[in-house]
MDTraj code that builds the backbone (N, CA, C; nanometers):
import mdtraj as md
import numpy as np

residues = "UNK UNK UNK UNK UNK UNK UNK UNK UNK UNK UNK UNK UNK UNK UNK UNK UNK UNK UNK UNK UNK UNK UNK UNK UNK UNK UNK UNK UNK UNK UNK UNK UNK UNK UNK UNK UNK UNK UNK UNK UNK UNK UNK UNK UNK UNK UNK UNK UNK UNK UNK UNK UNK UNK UNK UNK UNK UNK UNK UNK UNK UNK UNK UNK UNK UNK UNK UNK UNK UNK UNK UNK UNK".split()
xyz = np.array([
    [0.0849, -0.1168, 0.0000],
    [0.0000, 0.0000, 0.0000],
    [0.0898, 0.1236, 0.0000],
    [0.0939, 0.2043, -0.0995],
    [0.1188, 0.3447, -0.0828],
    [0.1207, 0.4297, 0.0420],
    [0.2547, 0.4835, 0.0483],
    [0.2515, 0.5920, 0.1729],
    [0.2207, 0.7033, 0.0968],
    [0.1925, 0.8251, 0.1778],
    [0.1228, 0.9473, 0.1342],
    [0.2041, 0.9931, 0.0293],
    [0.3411, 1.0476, 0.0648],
    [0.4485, 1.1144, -0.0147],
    [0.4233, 1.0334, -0.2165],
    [0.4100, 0.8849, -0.1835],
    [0.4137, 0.8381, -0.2584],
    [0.2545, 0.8908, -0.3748],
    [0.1408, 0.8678, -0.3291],
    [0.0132, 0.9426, -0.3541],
    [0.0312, 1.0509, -0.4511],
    [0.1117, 1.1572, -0.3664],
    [0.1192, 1.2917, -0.3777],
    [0.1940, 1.3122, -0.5315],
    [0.2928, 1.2400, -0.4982],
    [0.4032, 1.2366, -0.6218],
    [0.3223, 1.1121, -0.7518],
    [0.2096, 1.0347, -0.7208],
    [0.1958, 0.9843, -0.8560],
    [0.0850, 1.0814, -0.9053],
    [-0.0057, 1.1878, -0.7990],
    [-0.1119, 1.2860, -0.8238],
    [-0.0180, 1.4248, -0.9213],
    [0.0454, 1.4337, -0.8849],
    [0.2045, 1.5529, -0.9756],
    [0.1829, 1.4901, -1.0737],
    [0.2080, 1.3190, -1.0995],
    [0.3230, 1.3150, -1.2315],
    [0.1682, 1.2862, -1.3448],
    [0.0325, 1.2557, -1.3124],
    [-0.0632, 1.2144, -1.3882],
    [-0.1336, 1.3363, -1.4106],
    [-0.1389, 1.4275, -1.3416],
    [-0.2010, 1.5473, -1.3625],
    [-0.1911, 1.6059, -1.5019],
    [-0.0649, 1.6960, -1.5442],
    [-0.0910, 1.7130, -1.6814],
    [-0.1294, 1.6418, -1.7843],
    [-0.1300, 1.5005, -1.7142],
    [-0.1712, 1.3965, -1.8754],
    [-0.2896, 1.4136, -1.8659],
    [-0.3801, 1.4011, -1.7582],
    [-0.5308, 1.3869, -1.7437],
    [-0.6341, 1.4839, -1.7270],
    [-0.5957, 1.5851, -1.6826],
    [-0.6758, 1.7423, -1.7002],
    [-0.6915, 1.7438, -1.8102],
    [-0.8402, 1.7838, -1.8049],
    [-0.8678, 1.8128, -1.9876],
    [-0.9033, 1.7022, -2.0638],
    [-0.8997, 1.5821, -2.0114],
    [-0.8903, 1.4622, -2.1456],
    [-1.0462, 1.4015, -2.0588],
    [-1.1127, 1.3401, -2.1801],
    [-1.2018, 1.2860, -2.1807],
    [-1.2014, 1.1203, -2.0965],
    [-1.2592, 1.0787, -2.0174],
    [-1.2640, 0.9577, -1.9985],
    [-1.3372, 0.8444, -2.0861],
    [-1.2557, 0.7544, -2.1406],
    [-1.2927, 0.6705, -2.2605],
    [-1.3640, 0.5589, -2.2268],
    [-1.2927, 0.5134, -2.1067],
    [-1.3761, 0.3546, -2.0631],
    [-1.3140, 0.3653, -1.8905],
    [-1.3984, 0.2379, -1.8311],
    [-1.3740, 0.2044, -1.7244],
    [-1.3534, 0.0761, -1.6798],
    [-1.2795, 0.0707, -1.5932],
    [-1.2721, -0.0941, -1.5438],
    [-1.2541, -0.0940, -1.4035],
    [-1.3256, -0.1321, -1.3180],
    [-1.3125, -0.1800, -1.1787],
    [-1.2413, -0.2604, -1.1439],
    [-1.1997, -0.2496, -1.0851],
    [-1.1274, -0.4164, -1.0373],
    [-1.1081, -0.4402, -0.9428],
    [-1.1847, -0.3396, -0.7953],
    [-1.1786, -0.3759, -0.6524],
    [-1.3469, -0.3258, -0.6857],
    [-1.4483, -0.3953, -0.6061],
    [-1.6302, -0.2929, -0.5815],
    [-1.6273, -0.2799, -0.4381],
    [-1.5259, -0.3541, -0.3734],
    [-1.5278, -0.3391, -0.1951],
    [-1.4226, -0.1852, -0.1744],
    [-1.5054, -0.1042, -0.1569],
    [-1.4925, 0.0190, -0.1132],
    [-1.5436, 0.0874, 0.0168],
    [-1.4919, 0.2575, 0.0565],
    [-1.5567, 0.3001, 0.2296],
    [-1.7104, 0.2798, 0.1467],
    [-1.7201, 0.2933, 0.0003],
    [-1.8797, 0.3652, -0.0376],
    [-1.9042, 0.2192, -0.1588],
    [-2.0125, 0.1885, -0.1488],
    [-2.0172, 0.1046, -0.2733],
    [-2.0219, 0.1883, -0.4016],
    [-1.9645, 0.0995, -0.4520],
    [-1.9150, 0.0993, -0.6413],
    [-2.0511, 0.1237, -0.6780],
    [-2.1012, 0.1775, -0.7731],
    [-2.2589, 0.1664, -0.8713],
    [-2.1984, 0.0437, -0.9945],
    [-2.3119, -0.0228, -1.0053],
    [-2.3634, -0.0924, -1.1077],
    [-2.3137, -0.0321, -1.2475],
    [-2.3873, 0.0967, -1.2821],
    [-2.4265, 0.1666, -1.4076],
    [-2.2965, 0.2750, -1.4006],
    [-2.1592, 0.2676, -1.3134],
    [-2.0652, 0.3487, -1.2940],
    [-1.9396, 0.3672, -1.4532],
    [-1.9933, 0.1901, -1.5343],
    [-1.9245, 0.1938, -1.6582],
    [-2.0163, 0.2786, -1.7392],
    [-2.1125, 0.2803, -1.7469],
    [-2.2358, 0.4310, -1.8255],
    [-2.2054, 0.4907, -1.7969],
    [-2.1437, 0.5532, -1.6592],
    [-2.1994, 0.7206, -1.6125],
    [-2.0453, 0.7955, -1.6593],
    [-1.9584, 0.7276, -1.6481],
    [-1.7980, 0.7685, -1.6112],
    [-1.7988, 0.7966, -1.7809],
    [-1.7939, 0.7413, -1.8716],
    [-1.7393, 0.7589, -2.0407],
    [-1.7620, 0.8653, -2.0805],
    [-1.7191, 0.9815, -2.1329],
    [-1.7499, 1.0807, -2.1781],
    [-1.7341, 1.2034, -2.1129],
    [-1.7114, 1.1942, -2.0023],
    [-1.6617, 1.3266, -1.8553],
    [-1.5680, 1.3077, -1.8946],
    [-1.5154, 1.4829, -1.9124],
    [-1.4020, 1.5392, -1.8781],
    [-1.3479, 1.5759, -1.7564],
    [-1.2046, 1.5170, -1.7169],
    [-1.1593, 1.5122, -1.6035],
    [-1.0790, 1.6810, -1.5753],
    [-1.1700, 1.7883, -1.5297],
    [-1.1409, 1.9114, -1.4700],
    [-1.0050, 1.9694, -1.3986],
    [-1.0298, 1.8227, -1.2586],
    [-0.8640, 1.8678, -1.1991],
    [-0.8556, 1.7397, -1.0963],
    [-0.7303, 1.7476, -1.0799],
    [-0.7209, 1.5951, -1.0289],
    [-0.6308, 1.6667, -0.8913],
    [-0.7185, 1.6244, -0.8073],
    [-0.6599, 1.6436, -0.6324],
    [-0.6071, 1.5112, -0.5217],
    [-0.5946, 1.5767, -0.3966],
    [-0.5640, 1.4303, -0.3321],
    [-0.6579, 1.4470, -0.1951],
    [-0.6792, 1.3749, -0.1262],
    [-0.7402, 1.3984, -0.0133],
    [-0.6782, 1.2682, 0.0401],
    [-0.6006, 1.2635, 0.1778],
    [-0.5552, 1.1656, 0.2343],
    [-0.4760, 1.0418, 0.1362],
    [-0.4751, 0.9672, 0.1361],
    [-0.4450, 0.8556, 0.0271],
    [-0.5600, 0.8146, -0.0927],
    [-0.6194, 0.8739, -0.1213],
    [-0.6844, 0.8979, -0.2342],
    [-0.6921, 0.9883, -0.3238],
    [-0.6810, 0.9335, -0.4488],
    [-0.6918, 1.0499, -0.5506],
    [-0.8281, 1.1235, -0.5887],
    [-0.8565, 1.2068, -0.6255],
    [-0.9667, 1.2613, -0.6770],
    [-0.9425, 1.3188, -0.7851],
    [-1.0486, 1.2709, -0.8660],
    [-1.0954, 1.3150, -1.0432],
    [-1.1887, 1.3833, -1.0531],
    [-1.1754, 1.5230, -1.0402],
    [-1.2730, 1.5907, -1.0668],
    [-1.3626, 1.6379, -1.2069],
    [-1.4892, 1.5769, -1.2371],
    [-1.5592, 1.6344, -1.3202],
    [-1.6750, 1.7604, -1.2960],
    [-1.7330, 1.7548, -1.4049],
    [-1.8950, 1.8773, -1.4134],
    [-1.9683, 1.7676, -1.3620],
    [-1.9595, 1.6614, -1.3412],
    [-2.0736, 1.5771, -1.2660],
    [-2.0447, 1.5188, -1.1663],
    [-1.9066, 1.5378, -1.0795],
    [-1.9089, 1.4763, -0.9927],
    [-1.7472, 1.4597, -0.9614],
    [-1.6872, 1.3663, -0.8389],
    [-1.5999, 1.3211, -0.8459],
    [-1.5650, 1.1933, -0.8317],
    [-1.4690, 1.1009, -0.8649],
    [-1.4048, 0.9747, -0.8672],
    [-1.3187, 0.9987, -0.8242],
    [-1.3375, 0.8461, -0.7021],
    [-1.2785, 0.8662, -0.6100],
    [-1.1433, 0.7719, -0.6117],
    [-1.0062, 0.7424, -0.5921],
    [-0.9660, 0.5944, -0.6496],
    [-0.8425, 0.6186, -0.5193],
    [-0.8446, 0.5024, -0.5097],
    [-0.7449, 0.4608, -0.4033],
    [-0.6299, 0.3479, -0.4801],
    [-0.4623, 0.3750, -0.4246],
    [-0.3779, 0.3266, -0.5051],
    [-0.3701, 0.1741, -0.4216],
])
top = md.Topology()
chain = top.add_chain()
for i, resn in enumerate(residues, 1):
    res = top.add_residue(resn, chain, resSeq=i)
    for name in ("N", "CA", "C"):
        top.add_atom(name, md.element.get_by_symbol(name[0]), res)
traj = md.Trajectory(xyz[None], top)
């Protein structure tokens, strides 16, 4: 599991790639989360543009116009 420093520095190095770019597809691959996963989360996610990408504790955040995604490393 990722220590924070580590977080911080992969939230730096993905940022300019991902601001601005459209999200194309999705794939889960953990649904045991603090919040459950949605069902219909491969519908909702395709097509949002990812705004700005933050950190909060050991999680990343993807910020869109509809919301945020939440992802843990």
């Amino acid at each position: 599991m990722p220590e924070l420093p580590e977080v911080e520095t992969t939230r730096r190095g993905i940022q300019s790639h991902l601001e601005g770019n459209v999200i194309q597809s999705v794939c889960v691959r953990e649904s045991r989360f603090r919040w459950p996963v949605t069902d219909d989360l491969q519908q909702i996610l395709p097509g949002l543009t990812i705004t700005h990408i933050a950190r909060r504790g050991k999680y990343l955040l993807l910020n869109t116009v509809s919301g945020t995604l939440i992802i843990h490393l």
